[in-house]
C-alpha positions in Angstrom: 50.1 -163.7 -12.8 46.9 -165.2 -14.1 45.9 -166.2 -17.8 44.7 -163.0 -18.9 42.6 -162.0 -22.4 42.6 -158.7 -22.6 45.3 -155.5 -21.4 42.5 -154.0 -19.2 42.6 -157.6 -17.2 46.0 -157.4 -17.1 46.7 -153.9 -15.7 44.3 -155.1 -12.9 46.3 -157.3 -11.5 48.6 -155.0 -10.0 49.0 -152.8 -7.1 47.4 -149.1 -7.7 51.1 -147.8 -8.0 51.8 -150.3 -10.7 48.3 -150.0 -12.2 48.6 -146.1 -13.0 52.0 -146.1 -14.8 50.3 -149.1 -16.6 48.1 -147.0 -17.7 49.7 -144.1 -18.1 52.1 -146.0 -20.6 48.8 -147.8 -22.5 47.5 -144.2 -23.0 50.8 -142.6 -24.3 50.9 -146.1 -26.6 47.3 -145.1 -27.7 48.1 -141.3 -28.7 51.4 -141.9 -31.1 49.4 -144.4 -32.7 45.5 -144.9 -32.2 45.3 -147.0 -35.4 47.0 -150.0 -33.6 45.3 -153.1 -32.8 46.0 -153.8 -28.6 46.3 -157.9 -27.6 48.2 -159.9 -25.2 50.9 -161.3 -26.7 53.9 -163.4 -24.8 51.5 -163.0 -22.0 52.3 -158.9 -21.9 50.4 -156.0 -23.2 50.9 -155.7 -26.8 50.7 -153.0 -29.6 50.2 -154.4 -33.1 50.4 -152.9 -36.6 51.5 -154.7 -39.3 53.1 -156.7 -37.2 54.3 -156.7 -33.4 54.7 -153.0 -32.8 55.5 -152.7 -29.1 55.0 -154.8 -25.5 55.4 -153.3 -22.5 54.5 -155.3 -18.9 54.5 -154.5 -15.1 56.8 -155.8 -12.6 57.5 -155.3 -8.7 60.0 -152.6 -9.7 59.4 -151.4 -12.5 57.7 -150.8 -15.7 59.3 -153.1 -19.0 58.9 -151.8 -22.1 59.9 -153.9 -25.1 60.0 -152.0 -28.3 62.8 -154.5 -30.4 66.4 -154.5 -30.7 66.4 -151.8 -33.3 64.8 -149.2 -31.3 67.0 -149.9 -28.2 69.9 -149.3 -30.7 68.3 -146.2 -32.2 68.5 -145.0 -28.7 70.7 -146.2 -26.7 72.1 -142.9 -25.5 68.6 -141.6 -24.6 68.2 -145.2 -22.6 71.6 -145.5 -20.9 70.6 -144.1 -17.6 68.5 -147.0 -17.3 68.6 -150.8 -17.4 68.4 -152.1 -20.5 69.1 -155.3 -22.6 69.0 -156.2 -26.5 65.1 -155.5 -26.7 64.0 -153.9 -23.4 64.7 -151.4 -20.9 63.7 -150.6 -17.3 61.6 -148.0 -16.3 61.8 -147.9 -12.4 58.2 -147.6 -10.8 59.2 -144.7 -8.0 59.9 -142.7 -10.7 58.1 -140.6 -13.7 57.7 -142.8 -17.5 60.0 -140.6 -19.9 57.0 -140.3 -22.0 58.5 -138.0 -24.3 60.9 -140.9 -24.7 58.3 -143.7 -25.0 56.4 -141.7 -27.7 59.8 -141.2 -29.7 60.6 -145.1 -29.5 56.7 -145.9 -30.2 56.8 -142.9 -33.1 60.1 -144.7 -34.5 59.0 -148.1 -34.3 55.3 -147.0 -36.7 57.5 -146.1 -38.9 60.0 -149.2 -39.4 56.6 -151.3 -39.3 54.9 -149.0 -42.0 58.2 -149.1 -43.9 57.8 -153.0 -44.3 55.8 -154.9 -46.3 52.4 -156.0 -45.3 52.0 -158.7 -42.4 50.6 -162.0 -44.1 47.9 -162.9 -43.3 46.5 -166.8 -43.2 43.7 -166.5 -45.5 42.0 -170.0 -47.0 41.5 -169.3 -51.2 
């Protein structure tokens, strides 16, 4: 994978398979929460708002999708048909995103950031 600078570089490195459930999770991202400021970050896709909100990032076979510990715990039951670890799970690519799924994580995750104080930010006084 290249150096990339913006999300819409990096979904066009991929295959067309790839590319559309890319996509398809960018735009699902963009609906729960519009306000959110997009980036690369850790060299992935990234969501930001008031702080790292979620990353997701395309691989050979499948989509990752990386919205923190805490929402992998929240759930877990939801999650536990597919592969997941501490911060991440596995969305296969020859099958559909659970977008109802992704939109509950993302939704969840909004509010934990909201619920915290404000980012700092480096400002010179």
């Amino acid at each position: 994978m290249e150096n990339v600078e913006n999300i819409d570089q990096y979904i066009a490195q991929f295959e067309n398979t790839v590319q559309q459930l890319l996509m398809t999770m960018r735009s699902t991202i963009n609906k729960v929460v519009p306000e959110a400021q997009e980036c690369i970050n850790y060299g992935m896709p990234t969501f930001k708002l008031n702080g790292n909100l979620v990353h997701f990032a395309g691989y050979k076979n499948h989509i990752g999708f990386y919205p923190t510990p805490s929402a992998i715990s929240a759930f877990a039951t939801e999650i536990s048909e597919y592969k997941w670890a501490k911060g991440s799970v596995q969305f296969p690519i020859d099958e559909p995103l659970p977008l109802d799924l992704i939109r509950r994580m993302v939704e969840f995750r909004v509010k934990e950031n909201l619920a915290k104080p404000k980012a700092k930010t480096h400002s010179k006084k």
